[in-house]
C-alpha positions as semicolon CSV with decimal commas, in nm:
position;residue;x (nm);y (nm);z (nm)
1;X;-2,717;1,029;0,521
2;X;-2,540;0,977;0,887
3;X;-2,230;0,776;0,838
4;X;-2,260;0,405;1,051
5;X;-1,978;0,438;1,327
6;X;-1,885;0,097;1,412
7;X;-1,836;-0,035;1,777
8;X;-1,471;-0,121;1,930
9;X;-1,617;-0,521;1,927
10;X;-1,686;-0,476;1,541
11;X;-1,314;-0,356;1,488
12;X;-1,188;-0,614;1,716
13;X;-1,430;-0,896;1,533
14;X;-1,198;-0,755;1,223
15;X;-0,859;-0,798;1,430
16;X;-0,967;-1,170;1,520
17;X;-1,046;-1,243;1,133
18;X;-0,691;-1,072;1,031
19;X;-0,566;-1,310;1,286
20;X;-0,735;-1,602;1,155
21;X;-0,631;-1,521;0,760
22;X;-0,242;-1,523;0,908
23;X;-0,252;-1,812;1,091
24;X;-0,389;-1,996;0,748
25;X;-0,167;-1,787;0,539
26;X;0,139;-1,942;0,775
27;X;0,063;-2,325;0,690
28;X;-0,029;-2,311;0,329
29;X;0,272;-2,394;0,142
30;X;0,404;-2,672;-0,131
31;X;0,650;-2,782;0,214
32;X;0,460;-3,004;0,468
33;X;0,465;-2,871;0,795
34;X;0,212;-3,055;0,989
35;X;0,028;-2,845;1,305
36;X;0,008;-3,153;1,516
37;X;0,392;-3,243;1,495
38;X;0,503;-2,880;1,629
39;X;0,251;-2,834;1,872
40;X;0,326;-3,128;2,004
41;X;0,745;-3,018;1,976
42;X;0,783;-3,349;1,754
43;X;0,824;-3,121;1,448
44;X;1,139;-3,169;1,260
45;X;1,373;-2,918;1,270
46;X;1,385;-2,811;0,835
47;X;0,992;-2,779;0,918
48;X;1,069;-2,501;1,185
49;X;1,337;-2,340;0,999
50;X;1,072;-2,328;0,733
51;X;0,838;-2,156;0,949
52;X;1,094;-1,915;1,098
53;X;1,281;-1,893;0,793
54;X;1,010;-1,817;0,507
55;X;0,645;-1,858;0,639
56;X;0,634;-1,643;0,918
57;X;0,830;-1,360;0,754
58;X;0,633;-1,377;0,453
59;X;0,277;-1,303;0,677
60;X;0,398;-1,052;0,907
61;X;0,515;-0,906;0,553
62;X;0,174;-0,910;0,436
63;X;0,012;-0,791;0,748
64;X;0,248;-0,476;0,720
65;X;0,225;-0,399;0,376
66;X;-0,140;-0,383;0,385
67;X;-0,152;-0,172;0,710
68;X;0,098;0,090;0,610
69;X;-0,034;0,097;0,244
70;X;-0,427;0,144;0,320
71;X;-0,304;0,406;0,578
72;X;-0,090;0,603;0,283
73;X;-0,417;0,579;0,084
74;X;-0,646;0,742;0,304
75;X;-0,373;1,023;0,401
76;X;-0,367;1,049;0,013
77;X;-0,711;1,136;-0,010
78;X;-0,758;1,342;0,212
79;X;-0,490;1,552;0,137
80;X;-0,572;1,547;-0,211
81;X;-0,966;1,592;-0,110
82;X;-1,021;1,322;-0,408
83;X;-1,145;0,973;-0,357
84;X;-0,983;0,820;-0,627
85;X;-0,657;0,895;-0,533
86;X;-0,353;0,634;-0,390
87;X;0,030;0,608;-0,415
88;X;-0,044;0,351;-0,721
89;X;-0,280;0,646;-0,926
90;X;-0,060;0,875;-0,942
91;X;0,246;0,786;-1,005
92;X;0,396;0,754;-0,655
93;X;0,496;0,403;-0,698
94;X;0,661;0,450;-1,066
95;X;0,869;0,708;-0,920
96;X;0,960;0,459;-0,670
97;X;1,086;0,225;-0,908
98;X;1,270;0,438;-1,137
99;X;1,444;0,557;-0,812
100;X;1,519;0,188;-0,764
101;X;1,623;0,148;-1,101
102;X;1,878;0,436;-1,055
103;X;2,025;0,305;-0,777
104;X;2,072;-0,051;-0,978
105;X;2,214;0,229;-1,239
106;X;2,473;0,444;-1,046
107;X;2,517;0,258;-0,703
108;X;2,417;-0,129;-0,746
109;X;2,608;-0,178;-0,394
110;X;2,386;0,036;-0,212
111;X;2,219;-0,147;0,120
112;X;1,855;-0,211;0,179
113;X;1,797;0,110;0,361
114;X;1,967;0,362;0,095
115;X;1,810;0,223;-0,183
116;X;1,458;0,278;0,033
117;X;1,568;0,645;0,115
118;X;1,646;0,743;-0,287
119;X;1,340;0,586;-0,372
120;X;1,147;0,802;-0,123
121;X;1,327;1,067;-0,246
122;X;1,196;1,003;-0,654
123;X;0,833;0,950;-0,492
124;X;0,804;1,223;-0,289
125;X;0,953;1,463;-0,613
126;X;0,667;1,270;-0,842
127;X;0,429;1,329;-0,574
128;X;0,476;1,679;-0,519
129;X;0,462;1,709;-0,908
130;X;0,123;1,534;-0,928
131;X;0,035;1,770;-0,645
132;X;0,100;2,053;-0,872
133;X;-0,079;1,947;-1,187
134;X;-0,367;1,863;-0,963
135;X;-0,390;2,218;-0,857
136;X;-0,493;2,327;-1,202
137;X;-0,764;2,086;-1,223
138;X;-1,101;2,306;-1,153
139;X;-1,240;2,136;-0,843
140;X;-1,570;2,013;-1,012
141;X;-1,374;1,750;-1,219
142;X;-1,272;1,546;-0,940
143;X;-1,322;1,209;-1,147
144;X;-1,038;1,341;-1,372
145;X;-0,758;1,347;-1,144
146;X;-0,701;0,938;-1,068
147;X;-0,727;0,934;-1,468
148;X;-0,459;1,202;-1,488
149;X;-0,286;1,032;-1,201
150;X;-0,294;0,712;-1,416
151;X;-0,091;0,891;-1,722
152;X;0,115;1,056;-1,550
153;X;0,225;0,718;-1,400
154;X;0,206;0,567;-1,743
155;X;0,453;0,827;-1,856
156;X;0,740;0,749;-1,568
157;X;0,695;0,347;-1,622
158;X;0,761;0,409;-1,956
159;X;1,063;0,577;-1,881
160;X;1,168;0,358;-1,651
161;X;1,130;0,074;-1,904
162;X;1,241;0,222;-2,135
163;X;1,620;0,308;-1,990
164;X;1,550;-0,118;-1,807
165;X;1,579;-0,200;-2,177
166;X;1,854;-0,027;-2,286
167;X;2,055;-0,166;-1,948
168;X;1,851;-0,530;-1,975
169;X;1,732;-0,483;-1,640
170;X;1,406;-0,565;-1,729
171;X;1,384;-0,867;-1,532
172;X;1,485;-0,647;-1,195
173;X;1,205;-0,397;-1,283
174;X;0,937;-0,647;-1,338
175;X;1,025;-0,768;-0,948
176;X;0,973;-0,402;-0,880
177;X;0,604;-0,408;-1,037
178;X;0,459;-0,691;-0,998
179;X;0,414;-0,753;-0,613
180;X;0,531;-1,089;-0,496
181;X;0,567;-1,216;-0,157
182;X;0,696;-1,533;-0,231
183;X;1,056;-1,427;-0,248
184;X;0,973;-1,265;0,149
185;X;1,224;-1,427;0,428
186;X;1,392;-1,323;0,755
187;X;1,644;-1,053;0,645
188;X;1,466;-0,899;0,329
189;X;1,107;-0,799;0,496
190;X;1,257;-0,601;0,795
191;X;1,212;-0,287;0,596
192;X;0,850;-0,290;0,649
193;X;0,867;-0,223;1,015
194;X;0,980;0,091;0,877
195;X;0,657;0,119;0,747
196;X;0,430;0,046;1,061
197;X;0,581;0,265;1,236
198;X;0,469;0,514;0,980
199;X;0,126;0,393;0,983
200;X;0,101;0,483;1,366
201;X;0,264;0,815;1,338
202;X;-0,030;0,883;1,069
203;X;-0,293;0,790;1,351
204;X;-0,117;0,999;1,601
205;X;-0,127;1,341;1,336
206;X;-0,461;1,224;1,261
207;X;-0,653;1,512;1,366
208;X;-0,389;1,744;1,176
209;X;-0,474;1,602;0,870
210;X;-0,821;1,584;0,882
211;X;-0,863;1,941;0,926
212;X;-0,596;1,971;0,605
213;X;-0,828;1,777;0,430
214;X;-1,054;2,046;0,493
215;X;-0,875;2,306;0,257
216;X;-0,575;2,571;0,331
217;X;-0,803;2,847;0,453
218;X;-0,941;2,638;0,736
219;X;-0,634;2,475;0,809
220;X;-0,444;2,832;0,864
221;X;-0,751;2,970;1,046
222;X;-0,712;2,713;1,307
223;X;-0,341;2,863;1,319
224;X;-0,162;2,538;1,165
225;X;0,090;2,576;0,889
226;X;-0,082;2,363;0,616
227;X;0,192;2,344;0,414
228;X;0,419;2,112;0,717
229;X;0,108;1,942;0,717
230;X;0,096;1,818;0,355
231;X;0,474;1,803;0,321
232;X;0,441;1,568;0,661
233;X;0,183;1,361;0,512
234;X;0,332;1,311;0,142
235;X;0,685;1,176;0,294
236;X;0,474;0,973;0,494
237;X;0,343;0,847;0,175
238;X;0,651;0,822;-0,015
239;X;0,830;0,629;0,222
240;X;0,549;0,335;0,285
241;X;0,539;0,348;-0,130
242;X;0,926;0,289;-0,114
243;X;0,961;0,070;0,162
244;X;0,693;-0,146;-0,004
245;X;0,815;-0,159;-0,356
246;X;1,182;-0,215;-0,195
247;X;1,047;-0,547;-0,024
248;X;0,781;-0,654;-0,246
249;X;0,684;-0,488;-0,521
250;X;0,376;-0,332;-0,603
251;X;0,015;-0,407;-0,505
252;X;-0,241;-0,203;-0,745
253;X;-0,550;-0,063;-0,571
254;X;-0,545;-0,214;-0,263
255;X;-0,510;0,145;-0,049
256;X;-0,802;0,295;-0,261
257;X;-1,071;-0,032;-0,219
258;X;-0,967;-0,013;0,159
259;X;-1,000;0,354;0,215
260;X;-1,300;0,391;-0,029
261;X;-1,501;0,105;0,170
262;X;-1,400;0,250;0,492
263;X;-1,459;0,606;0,458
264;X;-1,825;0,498;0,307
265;X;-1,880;0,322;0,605
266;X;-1,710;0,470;0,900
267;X;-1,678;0,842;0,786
268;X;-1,384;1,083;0,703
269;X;-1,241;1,117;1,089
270;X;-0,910;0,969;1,016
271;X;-0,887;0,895;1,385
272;X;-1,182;0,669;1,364
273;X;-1,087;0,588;1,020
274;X;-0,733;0,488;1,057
275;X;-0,761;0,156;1,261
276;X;-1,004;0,088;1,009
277;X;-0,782;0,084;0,736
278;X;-0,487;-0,044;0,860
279;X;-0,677;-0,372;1,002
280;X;-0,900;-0,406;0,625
281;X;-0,547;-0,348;0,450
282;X;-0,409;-0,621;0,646
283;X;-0,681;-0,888;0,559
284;X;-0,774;-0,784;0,221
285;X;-0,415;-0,836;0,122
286;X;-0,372;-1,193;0,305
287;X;-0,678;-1,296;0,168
288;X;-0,569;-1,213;-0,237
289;X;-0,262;-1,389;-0,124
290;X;-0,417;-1,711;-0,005
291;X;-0,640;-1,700;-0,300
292;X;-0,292;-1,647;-0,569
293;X;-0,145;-1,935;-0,350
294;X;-0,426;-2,186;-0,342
295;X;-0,625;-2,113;-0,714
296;X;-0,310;-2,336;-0,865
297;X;-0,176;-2,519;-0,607
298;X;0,114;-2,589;-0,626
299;X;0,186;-2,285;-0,810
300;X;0,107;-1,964;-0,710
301;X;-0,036;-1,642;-0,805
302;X;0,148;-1,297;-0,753
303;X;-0,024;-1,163;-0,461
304;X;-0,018;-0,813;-0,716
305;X;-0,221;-0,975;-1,005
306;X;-0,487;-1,133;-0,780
307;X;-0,492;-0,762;-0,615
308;X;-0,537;-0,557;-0,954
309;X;-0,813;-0,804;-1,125
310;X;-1,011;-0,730;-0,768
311;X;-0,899;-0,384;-0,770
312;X;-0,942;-0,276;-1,098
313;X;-1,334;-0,468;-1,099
314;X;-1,374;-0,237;-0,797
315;X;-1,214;0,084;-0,919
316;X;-1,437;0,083;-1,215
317;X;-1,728;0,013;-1,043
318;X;-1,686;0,319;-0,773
319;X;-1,580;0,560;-1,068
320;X;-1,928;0,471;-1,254
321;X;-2,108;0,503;-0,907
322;X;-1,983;0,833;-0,824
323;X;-2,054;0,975;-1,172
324;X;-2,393;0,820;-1,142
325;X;-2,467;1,002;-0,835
326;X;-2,340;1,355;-0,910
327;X;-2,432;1,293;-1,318
């Protein structure tokens, strides 16, 4: 069947609702901060430190995090030439946070950035290892490598809490897991610029790894060096995983709904694909977060648990619809 390419005014129709989800996300809140008083300029001024300070941070944080995450997903799968695969199924983002967890270990002084870059560094490793048991997989059992992928992250987050324990860091790991905007403000989010940039350096080596996702052979036909390629695209991965488990923790699923629904729809051209993603990534995850912050007003939901009782409903249901269609 002909994949449905969708117009430039259906993916701006998807910018304006993106748009529409922040500008909610920025005024729901337990702190009044009326719309009238500062349009108007009559706001006070703890109301627009509030917005500076907390609100606004806290959505561009979301808008970025989905973006560069949906874009690691879809790089994911295509290098991987699985569908089920994303930085949270195989073990990317455990690695992540035992890196973390070593630097709160060895080097608890460490800034922002150098706890990001040995985090990449322990994704990236896990990632290349998950490569490697993937390549002894016989190609027909593609539904067994997110389930492998699942293990093998089961076996590093119990490592990592494992050694938490025995240090009672615990409490600093479960921030790790268990993505959670609410602690997002000017000064802790800046990290995931780091991340967007990423996401448009994907689009622009687009066409590079599309034809990786094609296999080696092709790729070195063509006369590219497939293995730059995949290294390229996996520290691309890494490094979003990091940068997003440094600033917020972790968001199950959301990369492989948004790339899943995408590629169904729009095709496998990442360079069609791409804008896509990062745009779907970007509402998907301020919509779970309006939901976690309105369902018990005043309290409020992790943004991760409200992701991974969607995602896992989802997950499930594209696993069973795949092995219903090829038996």
């Amino acid at each position: 069947m002909p994949q449905r390419i969708y117009p430039a005014a259906g993916l701006v129709l998807a910018v304006g609702v993106v748009i529409v989800l922040a500008a909610i996300s920025l005024f729901i809140g337990v702190a009044d901060m009326p719309l009238g008083d500062l349009l108007s300029g009559d706001g006070n001024a703890q109301a627009i430190q509030l917005l500076l300070v907390s609100r606004i941070p806290r959505t561009l944080a979301l808008v970025l995090s989905g973006m560069a995450m949906g874009v690691a997903a879809l790089i994911m799968q295509m290098l991987f030439r699985n569908r089920f695969v994303e930085p949270t199924t195989t073990g990317t983002v455990e690695a992540a946070s035992l890196g973390l967890l070593a630097v709160a270990l060895f080097a608890p002084g460490l800034p922002m950035l150098s706890k990001m870059a040995v985090a990449s560094v322990f994704a990236l490793i896990a990632t290349f290892l998950f490569l490697r048991l993937v390549s002894k997989i016989p190609a027909s059992s593609s539904l067994v490598v997110p389930l492998l992928g699942l293990m093998f992250g089961g076996v590093i987050n119990a490592m990592t809490t494992f050694v938490a324990y025995r240090y009672d860091l615990l409490q600093s790991l479960s921030a790790w897991t268990n993505g959670d905007f609410s602690s997002v403000l000017r000064g802790r989010y800046e990290l995931l610029w780091i991340a967007g940039g990423l996401a448009l350096l994907a689009y622009v080596a687009a066409d590079r790894f599309t034809v990786a996702g094609l296999g080696e052979s092709f790729t070195r036909n063509l006369g590219l060096n497939y293995g730059r390629i995949l290294a390229f695209g996996l520290v691309i991965v890494s490094m979003v995983s990091a940068t997003a488990v440094v600033t917020a923790g972790t968001v199950p699923f959301l990369g492989l709904i948004v790339a899943n629904v995408v590629s169904m729809t729009v095709g496998d051209n990442l360079r069609r694909a791409l804008p896509w993603v990062a745009v779907s990534g970007a509402g998907f995850l301020l919509a779970c977060d309006i939901v976690g912050r309105t369902l018990r007003f005043p309290y409020e939901i992790p943004v991760g648990t409200v992701a991974g009782v969607l995602g896992s409903g989802i997950f499930l249901y594209l696993l069973l619809r795949r092995r219903a269609r090829f038996g």
